[in-house]
mmCIF file of the N, C-alpha and C atoms, coordinates in Angstrom:
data_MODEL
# 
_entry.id   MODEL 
# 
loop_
_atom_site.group_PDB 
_atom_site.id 
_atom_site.type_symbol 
_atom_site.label_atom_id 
_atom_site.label_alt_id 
_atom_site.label_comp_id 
_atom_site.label_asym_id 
_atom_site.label_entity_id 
_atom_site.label_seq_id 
_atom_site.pdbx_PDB_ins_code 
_atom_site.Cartn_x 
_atom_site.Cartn_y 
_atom_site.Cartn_z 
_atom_site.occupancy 
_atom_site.B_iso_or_equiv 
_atom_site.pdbx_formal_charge 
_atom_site.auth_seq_id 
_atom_site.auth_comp_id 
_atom_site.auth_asym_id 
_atom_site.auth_atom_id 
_atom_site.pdbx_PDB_model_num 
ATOM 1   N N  . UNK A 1 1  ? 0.858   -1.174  0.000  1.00 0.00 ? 1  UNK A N  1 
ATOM 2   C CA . UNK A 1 1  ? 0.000   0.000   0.000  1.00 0.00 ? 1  UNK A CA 1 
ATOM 3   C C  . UNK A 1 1  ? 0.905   1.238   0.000  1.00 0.00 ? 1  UNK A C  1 
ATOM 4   N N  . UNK A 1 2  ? 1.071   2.080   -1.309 1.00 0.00 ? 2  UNK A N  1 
ATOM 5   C CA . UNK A 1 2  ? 1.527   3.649   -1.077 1.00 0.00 ? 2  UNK A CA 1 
ATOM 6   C C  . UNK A 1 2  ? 0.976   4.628   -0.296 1.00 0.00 ? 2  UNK A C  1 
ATOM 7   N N  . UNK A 1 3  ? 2.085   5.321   0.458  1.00 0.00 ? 3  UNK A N  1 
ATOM 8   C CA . UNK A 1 3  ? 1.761   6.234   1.245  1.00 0.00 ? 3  UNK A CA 1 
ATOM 9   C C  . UNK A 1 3  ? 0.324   7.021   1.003  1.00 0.00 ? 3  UNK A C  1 
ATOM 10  N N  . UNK A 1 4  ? -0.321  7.597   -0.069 1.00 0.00 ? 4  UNK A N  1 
ATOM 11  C CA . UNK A 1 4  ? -1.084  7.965   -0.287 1.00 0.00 ? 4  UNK A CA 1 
ATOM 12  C C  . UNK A 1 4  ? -2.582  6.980   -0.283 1.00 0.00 ? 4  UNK A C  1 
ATOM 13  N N  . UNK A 1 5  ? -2.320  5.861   -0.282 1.00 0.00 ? 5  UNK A N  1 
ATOM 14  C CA . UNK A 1 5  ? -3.430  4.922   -0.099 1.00 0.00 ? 5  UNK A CA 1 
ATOM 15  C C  . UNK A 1 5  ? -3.222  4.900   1.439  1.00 0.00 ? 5  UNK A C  1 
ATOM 16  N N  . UNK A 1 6  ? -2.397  4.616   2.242  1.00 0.00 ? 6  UNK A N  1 
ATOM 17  C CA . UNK A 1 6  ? -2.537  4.181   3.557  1.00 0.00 ? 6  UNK A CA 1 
ATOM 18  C C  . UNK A 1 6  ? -3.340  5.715   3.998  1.00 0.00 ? 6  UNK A C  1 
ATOM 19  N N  . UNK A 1 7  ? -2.765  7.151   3.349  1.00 0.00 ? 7  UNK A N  1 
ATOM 20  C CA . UNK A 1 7  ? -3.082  8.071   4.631  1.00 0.00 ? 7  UNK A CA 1 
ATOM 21  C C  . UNK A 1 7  ? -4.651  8.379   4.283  1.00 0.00 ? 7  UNK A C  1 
ATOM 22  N N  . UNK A 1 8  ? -5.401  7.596   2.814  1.00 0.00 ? 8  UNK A N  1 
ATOM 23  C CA . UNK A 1 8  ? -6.592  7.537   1.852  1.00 0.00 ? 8  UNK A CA 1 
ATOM 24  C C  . UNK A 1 8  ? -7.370  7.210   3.450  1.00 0.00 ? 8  UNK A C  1 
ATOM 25  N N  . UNK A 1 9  ? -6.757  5.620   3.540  1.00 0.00 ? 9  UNK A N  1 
ATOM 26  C CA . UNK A 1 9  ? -7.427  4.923   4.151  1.00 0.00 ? 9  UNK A CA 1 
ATOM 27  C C  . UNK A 1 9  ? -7.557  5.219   5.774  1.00 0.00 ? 9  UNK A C  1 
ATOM 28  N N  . UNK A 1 10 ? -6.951  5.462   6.506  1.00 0.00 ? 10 UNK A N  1 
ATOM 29  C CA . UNK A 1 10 ? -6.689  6.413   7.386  1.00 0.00 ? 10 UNK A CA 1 
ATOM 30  C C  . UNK A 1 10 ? -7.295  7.550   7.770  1.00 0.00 ? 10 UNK A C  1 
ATOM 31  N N  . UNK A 1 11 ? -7.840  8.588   7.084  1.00 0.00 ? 11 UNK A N  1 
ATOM 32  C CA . UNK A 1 11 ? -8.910  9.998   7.233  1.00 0.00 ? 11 UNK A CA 1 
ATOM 33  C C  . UNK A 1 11 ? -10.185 8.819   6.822  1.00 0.00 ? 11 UNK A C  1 
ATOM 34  N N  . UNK A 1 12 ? -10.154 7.689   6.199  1.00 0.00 ? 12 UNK A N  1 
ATOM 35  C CA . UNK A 1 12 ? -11.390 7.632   6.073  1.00 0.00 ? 12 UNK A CA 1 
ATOM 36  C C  . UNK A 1 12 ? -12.028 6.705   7.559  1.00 0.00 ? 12 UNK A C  1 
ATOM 37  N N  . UNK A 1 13 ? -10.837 5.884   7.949  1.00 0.00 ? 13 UNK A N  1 
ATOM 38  C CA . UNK A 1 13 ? -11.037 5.444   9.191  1.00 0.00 ? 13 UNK A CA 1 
ATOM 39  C C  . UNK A 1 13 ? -12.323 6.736   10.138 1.00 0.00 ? 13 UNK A C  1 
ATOM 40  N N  . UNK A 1 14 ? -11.105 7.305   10.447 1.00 0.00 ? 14 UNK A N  1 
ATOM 41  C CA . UNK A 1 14 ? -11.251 8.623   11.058 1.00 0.00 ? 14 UNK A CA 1 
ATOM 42  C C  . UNK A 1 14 ? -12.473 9.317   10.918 1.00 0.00 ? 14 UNK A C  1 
ATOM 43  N N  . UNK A 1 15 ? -12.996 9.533   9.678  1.00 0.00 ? 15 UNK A N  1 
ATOM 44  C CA . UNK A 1 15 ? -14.278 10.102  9.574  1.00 0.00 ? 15 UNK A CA 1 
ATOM 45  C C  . UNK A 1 15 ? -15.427 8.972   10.053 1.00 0.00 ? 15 UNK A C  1 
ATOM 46  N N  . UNK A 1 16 ? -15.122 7.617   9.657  1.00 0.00 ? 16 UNK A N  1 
ATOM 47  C CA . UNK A 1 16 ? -16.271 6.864   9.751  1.00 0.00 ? 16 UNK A CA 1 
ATOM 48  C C  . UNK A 1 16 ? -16.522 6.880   11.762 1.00 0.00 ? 16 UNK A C  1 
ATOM 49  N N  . UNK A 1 17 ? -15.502 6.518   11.967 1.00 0.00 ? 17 UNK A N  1 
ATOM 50  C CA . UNK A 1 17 ? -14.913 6.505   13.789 1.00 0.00 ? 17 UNK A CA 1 
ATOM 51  C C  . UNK A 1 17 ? -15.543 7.853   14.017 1.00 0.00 ? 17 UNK A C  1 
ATOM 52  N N  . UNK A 1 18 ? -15.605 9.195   13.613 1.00 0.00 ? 18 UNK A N  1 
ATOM 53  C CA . UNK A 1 18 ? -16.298 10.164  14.114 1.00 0.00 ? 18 UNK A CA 1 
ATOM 54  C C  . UNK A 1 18 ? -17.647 10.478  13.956 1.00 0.00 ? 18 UNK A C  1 
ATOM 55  N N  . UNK A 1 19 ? -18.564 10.146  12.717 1.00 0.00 ? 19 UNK A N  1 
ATOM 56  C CA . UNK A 1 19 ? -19.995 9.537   12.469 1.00 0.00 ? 19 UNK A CA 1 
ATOM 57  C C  . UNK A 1 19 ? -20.524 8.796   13.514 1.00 0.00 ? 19 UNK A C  1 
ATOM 58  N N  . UNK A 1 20 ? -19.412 7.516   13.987 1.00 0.00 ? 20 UNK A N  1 
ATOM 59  C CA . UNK A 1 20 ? -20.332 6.332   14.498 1.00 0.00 ? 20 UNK A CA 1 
ATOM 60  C C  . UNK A 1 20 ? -20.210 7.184   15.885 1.00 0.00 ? 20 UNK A C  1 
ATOM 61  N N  . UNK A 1 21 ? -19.330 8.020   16.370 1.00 0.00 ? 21 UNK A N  1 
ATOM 62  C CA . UNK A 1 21 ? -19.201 8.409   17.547 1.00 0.00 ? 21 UNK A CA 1 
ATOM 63  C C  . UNK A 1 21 ? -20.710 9.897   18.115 1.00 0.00 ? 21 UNK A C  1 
ATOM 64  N N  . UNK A 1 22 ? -20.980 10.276  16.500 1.00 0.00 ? 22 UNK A N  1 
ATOM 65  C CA . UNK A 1 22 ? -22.223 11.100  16.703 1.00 0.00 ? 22 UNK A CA 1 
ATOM 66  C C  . UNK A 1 22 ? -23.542 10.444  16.529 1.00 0.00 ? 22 UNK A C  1 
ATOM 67  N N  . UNK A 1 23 ? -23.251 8.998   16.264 1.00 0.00 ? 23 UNK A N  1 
ATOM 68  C CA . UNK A 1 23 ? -24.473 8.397   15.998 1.00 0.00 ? 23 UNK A CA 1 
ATOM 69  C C  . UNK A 1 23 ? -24.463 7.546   17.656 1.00 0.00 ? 23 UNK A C  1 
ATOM 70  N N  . UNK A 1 24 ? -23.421 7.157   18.271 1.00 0.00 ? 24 UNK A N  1 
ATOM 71  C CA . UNK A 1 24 ? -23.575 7.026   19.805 1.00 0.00 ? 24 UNK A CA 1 
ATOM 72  C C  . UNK A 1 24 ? -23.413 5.382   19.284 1.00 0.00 ? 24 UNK A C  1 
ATOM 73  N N  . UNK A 1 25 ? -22.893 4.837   18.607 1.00 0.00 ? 25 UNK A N  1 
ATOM 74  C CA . UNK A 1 25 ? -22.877 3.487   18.116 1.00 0.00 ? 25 UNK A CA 1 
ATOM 75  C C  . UNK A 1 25 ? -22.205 2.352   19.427 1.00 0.00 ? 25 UNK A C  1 
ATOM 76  N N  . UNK A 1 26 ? -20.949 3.415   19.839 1.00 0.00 ? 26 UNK A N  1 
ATOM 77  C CA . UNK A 1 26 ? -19.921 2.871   21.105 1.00 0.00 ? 26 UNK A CA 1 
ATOM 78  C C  . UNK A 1 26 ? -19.275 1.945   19.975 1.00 0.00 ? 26 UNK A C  1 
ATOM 79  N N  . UNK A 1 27 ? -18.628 1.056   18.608 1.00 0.00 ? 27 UNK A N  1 
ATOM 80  C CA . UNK A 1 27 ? -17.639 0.678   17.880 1.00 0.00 ? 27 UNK A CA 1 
ATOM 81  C C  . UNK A 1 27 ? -16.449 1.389   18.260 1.00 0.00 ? 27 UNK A C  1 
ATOM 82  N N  . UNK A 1 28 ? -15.581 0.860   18.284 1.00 0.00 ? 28 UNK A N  1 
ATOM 83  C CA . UNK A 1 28 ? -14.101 1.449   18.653 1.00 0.00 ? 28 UNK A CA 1 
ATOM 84  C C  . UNK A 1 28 ? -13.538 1.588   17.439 1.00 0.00 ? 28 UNK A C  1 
ATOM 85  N N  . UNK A 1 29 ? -12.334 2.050   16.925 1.00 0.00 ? 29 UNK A N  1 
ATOM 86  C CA . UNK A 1 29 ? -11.772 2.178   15.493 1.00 0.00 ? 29 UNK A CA 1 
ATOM 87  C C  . UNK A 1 29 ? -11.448 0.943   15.186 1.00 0.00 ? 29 UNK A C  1 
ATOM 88  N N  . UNK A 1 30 ? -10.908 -0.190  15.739 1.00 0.00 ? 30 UNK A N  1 
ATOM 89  C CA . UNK A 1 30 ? -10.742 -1.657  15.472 1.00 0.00 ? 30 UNK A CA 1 
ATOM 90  C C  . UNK A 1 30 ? -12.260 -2.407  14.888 1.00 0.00 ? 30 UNK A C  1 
ATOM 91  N N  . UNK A 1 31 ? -12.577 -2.138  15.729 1.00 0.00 ? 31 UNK A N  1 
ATOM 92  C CA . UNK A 1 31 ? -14.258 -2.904  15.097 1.00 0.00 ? 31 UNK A CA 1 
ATOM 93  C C  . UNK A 1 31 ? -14.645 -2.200  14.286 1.00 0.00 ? 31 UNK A C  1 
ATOM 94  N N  . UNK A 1 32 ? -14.680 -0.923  13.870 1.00 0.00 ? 32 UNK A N  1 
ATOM 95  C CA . UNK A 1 32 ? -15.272 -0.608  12.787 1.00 0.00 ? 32 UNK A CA 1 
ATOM 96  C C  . UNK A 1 32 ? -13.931 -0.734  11.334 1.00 0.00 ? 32 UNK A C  1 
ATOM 97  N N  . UNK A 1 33 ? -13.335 -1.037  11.734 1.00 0.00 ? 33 UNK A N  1 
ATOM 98  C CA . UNK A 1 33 ? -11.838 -1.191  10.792 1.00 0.00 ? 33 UNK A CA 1 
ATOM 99  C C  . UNK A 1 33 ? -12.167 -2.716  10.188 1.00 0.00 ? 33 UNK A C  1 
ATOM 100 N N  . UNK A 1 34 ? -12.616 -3.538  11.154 1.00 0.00 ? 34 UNK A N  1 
ATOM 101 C CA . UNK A 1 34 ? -12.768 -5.163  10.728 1.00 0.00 ? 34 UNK A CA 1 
ATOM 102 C C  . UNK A 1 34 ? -14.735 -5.029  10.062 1.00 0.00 ? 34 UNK A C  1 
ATOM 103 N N  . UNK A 1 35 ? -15.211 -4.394  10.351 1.00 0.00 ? 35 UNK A N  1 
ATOM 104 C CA . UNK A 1 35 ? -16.498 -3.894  10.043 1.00 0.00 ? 35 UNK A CA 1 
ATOM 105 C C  . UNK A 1 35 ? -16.521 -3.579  8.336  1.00 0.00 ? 35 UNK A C  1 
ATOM 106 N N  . UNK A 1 36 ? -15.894 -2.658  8.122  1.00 0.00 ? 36 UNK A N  1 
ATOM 107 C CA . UNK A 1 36 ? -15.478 -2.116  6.520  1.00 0.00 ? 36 UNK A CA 1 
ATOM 108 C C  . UNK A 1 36 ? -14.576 -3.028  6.238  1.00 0.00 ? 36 UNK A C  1 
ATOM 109 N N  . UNK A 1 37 ? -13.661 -3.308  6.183  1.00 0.00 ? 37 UNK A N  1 
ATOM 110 C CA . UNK A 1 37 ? -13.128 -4.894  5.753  1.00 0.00 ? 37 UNK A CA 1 
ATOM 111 C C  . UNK A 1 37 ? -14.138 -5.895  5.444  1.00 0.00 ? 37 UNK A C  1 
ATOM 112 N N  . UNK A 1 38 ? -14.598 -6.266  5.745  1.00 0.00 ? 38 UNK A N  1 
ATOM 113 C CA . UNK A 1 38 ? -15.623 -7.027  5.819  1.00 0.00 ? 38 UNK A CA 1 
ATOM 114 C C  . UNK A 1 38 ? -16.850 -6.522  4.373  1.00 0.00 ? 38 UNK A C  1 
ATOM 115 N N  . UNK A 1 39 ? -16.993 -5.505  4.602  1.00 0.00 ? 39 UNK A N  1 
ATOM 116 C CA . UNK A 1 39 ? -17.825 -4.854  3.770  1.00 0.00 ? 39 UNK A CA 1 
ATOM 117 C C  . UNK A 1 39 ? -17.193 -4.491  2.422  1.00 0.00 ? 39 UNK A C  1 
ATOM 118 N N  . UNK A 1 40 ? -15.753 -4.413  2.703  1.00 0.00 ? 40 UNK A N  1 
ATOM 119 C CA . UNK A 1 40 ? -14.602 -4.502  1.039  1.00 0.00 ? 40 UNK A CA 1 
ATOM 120 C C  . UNK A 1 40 ? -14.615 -5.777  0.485  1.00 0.00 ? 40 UNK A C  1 
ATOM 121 N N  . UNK A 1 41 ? -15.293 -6.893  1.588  1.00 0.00 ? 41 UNK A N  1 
ATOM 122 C CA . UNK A 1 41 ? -14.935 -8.181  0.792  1.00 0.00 ? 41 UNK A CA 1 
ATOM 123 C C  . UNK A 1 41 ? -16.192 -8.911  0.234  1.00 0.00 ? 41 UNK A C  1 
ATOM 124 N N  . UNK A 1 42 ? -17.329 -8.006  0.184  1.00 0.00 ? 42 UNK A N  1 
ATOM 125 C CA . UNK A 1 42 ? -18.237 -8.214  -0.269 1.00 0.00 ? 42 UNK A CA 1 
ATOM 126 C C  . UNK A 1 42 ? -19.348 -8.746  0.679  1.00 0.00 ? 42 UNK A C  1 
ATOM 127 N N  . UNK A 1 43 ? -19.210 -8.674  2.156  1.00 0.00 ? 43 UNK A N  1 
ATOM 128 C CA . UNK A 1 43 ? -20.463 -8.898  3.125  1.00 0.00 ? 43 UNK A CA 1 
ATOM 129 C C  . UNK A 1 43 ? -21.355 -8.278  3.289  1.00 0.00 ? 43 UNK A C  1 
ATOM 130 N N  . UNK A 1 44 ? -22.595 -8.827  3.004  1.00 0.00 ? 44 UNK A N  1 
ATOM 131 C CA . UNK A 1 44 ? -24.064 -7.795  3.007  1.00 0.00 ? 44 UNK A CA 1 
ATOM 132 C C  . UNK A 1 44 ? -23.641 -6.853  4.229  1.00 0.00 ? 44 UNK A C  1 
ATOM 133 N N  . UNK A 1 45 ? -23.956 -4.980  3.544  1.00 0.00 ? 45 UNK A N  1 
ATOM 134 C CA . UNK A 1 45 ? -23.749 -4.091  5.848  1.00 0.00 ? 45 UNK A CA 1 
ATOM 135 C C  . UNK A 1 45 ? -24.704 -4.974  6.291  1.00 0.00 ? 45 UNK A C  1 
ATOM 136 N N  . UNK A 1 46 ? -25.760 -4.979  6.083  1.00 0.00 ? 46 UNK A N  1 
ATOM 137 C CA . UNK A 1 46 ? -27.018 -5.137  7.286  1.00 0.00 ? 46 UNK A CA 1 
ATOM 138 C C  . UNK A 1 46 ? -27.391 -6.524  7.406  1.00 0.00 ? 46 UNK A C  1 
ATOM 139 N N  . UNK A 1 47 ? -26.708 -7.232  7.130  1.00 0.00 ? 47 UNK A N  1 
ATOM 140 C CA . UNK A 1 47 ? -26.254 -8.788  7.836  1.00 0.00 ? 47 UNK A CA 1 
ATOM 141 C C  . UNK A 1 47 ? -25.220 -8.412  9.295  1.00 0.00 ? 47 UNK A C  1 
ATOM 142 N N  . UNK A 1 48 ? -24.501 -7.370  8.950  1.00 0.00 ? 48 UNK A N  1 
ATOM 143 C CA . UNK A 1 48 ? -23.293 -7.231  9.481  1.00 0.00 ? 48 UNK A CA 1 
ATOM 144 C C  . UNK A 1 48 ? -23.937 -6.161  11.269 1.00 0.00 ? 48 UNK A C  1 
ATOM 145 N N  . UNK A 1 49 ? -24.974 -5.413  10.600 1.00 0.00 ? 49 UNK A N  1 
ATOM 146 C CA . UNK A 1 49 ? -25.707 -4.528  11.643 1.00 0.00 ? 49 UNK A CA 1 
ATOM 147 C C  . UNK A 1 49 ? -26.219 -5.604  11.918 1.00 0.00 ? 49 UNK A C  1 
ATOM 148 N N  . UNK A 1 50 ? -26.907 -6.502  11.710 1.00 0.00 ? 50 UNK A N  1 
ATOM 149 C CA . UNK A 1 50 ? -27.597 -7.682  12.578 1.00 0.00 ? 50 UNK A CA 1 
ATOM 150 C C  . UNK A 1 50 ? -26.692 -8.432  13.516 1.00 0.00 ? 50 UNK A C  1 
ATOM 151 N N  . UNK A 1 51 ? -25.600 -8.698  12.881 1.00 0.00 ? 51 UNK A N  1 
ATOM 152 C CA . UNK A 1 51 ? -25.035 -9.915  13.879 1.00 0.00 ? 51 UNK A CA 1 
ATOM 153 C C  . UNK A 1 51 ? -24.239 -8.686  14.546 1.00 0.00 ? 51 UNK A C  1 
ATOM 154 N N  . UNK A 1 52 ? -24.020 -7.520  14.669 1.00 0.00 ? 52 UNK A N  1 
ATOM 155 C CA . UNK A 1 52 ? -23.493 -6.657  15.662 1.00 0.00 ? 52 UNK A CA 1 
ATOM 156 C C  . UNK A 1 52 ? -24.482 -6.418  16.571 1.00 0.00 ? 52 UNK A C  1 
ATOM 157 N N  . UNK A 1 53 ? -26.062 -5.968  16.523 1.00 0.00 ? 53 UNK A N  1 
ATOM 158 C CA . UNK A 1 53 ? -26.812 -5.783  17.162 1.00 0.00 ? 53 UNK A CA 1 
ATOM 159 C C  . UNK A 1 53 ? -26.991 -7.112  17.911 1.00 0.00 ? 53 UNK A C  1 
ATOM 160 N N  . UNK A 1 54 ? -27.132 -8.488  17.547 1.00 0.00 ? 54 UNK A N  1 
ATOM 161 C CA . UNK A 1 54 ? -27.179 -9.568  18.517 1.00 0.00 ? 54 UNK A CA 1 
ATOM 162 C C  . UNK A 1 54 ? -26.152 -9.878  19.397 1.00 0.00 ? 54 UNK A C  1 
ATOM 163 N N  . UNK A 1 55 ? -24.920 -9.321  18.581 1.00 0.00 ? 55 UNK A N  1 
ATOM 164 C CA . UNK A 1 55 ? -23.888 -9.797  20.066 1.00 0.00 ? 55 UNK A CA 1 
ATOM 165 C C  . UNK A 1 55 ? -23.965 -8.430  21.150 1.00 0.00 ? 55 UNK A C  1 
ATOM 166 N N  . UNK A 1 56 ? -24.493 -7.145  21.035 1.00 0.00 ? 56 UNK A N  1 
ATOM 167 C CA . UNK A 1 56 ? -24.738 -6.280  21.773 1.00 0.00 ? 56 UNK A CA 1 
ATOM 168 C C  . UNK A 1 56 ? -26.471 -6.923  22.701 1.00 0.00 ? 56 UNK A C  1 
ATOM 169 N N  . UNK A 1 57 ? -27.022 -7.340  22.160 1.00 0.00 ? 57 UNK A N  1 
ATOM 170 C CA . UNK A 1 57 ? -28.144 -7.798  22.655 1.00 0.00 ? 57 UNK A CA 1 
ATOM 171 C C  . UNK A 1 57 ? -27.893 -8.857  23.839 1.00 0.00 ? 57 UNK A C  1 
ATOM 172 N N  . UNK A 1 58 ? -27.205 -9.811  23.522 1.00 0.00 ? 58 UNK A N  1 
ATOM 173 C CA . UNK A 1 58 ? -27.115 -11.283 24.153 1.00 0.00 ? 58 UNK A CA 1 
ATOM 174 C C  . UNK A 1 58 ? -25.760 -11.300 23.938 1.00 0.00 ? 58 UNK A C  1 
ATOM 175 N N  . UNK A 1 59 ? -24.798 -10.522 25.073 1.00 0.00 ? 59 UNK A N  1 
ATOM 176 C CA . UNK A 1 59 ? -23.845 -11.237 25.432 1.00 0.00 ? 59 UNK A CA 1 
ATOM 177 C C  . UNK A 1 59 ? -22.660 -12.418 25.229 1.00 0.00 ? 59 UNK A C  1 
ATOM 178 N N  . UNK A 1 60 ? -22.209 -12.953 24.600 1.00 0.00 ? 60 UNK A N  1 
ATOM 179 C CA . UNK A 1 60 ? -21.618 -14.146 25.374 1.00 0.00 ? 60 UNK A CA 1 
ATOM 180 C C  . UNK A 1 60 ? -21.347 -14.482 26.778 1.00 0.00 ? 60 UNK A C  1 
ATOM 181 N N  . UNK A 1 61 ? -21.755 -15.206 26.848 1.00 0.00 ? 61 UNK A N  1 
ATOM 182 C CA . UNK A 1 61 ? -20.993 -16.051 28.482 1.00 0.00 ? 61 UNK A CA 1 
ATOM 183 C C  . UNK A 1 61 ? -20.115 -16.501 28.482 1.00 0.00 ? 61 UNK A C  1 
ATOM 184 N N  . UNK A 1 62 ? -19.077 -15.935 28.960 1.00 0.00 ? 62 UNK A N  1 
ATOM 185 C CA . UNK A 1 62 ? -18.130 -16.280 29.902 1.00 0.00 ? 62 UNK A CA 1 
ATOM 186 C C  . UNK A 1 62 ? -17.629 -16.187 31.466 1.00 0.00 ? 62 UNK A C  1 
ATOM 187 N N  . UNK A 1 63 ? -17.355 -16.913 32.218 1.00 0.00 ? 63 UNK A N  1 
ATOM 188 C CA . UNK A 1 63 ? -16.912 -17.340 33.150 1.00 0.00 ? 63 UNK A CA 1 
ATOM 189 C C  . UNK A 1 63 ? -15.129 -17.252 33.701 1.00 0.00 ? 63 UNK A C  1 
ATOM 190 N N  . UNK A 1 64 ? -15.185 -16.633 34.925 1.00 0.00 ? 64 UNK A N  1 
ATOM 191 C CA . UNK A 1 64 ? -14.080 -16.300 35.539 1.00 0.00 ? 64 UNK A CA 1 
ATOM 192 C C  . UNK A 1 64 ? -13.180 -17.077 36.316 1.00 0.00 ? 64 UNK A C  1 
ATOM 193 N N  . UNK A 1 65 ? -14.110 -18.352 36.543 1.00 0.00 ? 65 UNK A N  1 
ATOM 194 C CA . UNK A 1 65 ? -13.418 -19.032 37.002 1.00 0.00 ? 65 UNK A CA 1 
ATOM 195 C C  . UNK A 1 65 ? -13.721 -20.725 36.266 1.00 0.00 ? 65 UNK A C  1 
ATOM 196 N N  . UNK A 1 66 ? -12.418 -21.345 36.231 1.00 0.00 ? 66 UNK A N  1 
ATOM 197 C CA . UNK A 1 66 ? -12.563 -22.614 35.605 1.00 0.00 ? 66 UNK A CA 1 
ATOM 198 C C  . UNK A 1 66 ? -13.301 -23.670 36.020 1.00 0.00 ? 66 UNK A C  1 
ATOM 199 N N  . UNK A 1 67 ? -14.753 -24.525 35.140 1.00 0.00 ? 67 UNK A N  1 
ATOM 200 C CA . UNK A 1 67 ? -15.262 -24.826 35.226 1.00 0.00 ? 67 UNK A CA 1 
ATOM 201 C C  . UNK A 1 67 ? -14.674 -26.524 35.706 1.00 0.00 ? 67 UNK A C  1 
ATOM 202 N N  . UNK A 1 68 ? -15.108 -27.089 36.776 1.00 0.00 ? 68 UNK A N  1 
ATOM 203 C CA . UNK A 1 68 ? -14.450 -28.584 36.773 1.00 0.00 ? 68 UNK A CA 1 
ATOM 204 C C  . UNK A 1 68 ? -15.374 -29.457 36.927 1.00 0.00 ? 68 UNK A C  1 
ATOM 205 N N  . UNK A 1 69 ? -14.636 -30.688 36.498 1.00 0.00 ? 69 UNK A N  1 
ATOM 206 C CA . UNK A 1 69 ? -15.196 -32.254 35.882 1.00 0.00 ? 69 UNK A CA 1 
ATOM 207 C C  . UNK A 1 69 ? -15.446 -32.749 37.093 1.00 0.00 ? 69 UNK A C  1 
# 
């Protein structure tokens, strides 16, 4: 990637990271970085707003202490 593509890609980070931050989304620049990736590689967005809204919905479980046999 030439300098001019990385610093492309970079302000655009940046703008999207400042949108989601007026839209109150709470995405960090990593998740929305793997978010648009995702969306460069041809993943429906709003498959992508779905399975973000369910793992904000319902959690995973995890546990702090090790479970024994």
């Amino acid at each position: 990637m030439d300098q001019d593509a990385a610093r492309t890609a970079r302000e655009s980070l940046e703008l999207v990271f400042q949108m989601s931050n007026i839209l109150d989304t709470g995405l960090d620049r990593q998740t929305l970085s793997v978010l648009i990736a995702l969306c460069d590689l041809g993943v429906n967005p709003e498959a992508l707003a779905a399975v973000v809204k369910e793992f904000r919905r319902d959690p995973p479980i995890t546990s702090s202490t090790p479970s024994s046999n």
